[in-house]
PyMOL CGO cylinders between C-alpha atoms (Angstrom):
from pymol import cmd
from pymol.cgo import CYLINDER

trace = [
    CYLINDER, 0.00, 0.00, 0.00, 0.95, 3.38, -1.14, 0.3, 1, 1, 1, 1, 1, 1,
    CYLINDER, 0.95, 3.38, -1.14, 1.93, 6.32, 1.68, 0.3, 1, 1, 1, 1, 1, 1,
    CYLINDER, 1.93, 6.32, 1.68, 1.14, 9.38, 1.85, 0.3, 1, 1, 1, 1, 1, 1,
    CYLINDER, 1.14, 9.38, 1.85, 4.51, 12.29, 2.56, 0.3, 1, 1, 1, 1, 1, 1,
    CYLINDER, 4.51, 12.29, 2.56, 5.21, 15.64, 2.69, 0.3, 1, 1, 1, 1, 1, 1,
    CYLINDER, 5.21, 15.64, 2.69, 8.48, 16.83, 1.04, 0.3, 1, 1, 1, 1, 1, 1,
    CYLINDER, 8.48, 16.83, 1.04, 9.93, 19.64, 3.12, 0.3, 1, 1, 1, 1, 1, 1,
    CYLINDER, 9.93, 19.64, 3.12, 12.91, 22.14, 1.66, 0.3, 1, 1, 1, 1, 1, 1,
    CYLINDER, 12.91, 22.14, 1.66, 16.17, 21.97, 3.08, 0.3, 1, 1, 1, 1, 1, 1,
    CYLINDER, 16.17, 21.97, 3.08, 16.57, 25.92, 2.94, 0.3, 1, 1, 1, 1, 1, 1,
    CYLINDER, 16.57, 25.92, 2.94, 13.38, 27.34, 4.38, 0.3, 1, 1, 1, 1, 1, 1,
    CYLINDER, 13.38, 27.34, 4.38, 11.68, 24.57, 5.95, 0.3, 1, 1, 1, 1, 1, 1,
    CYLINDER, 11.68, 24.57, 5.95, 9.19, 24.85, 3.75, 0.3, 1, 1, 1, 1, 1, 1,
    CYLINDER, 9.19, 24.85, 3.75, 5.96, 21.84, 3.17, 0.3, 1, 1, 1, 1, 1, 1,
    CYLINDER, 5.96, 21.84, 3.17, 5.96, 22.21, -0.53, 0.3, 1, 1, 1, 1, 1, 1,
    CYLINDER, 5.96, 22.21, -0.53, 5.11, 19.42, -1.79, 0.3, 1, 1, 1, 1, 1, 1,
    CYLINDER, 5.11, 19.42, -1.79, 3.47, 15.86, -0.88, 0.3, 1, 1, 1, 1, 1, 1,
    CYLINDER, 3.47, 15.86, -0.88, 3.39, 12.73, -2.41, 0.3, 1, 1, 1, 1, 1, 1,
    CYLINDER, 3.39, 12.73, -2.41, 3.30, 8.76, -2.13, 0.3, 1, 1, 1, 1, 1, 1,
    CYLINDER, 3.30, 8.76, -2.13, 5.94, 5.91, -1.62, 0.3, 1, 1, 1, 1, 1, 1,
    CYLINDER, 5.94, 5.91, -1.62, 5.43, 2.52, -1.48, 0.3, 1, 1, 1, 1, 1, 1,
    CYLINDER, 5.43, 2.52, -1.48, 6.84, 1.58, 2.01, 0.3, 1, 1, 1, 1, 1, 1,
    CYLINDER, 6.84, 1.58, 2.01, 7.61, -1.98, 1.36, 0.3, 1, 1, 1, 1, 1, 1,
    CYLINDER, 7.61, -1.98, 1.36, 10.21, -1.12, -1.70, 0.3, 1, 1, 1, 1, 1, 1,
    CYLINDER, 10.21, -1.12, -1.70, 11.64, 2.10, -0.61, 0.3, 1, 1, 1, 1, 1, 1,
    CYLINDER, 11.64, 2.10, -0.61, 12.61, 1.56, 3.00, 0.3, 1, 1, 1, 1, 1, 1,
    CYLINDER, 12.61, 1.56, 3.00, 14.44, 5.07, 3.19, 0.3, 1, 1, 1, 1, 1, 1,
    CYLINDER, 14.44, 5.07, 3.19, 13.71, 8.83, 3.16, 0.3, 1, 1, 1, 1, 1, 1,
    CYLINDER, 13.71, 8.83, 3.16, 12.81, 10.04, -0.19, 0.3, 1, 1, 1, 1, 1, 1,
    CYLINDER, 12.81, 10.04, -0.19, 15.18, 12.87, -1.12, 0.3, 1, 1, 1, 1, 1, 1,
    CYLINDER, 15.18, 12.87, -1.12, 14.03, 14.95, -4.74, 0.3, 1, 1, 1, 1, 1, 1,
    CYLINDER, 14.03, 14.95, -4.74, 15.64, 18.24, -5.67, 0.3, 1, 1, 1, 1, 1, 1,
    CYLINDER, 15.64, 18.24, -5.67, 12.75, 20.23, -6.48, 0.3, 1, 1, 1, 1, 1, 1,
    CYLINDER, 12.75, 20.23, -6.48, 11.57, 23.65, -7.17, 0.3, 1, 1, 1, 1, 1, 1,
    CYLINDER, 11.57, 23.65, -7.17, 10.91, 25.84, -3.87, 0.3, 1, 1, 1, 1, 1, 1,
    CYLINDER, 10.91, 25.84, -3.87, 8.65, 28.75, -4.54, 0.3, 1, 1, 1, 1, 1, 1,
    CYLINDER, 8.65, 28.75, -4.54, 9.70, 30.22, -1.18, 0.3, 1, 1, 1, 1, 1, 1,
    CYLINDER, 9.70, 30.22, -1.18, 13.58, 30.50, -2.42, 0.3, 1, 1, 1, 1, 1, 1,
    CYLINDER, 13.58, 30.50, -2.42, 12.75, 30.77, -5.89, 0.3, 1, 1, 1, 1, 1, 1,
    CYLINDER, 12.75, 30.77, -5.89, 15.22, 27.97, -7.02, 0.3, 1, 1, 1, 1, 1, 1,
    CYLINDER, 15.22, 27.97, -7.02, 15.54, 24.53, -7.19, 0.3, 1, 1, 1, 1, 1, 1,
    CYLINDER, 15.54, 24.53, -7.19, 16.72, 22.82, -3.83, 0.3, 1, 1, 1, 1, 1, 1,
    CYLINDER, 16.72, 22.82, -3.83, 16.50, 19.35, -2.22, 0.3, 1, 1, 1, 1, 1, 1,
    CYLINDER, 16.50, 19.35, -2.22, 13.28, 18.52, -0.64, 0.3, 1, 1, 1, 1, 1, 1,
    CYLINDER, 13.28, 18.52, -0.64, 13.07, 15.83, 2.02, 0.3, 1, 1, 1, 1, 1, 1,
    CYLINDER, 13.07, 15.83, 2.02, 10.41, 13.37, 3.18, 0.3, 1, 1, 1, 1, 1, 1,
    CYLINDER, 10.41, 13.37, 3.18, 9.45, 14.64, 6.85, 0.3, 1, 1, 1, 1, 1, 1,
    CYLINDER, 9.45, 14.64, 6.85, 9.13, 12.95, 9.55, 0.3, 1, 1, 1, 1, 1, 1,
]
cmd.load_cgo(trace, "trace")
């Protein structure tokens, strides 16, 4: 079953984005480098706790 997390920039803190992982394949944090509209760039967003 598919899970529900919220990608959070590494600059501002910011909850961007969210998406879904499947639990039982990816075992770690998901780690994308995304655009953050709060910096205005592209930056690594992290799955939150």
């Amino acid at each position: 079953m598919r899970e529900k997390v919220i990608l959070v920039c590494s600059d501002c803190l910011g909850r961007n984005y969210t998406t879904t992982k499947n639990k039982q394949v990816q075992k770690t944090r998901l780690e994308v480098v995304k655009f953050c509209p709060r910096c205005n760039k592209h930056t690594l967003h992290k799955e939150s706790k």
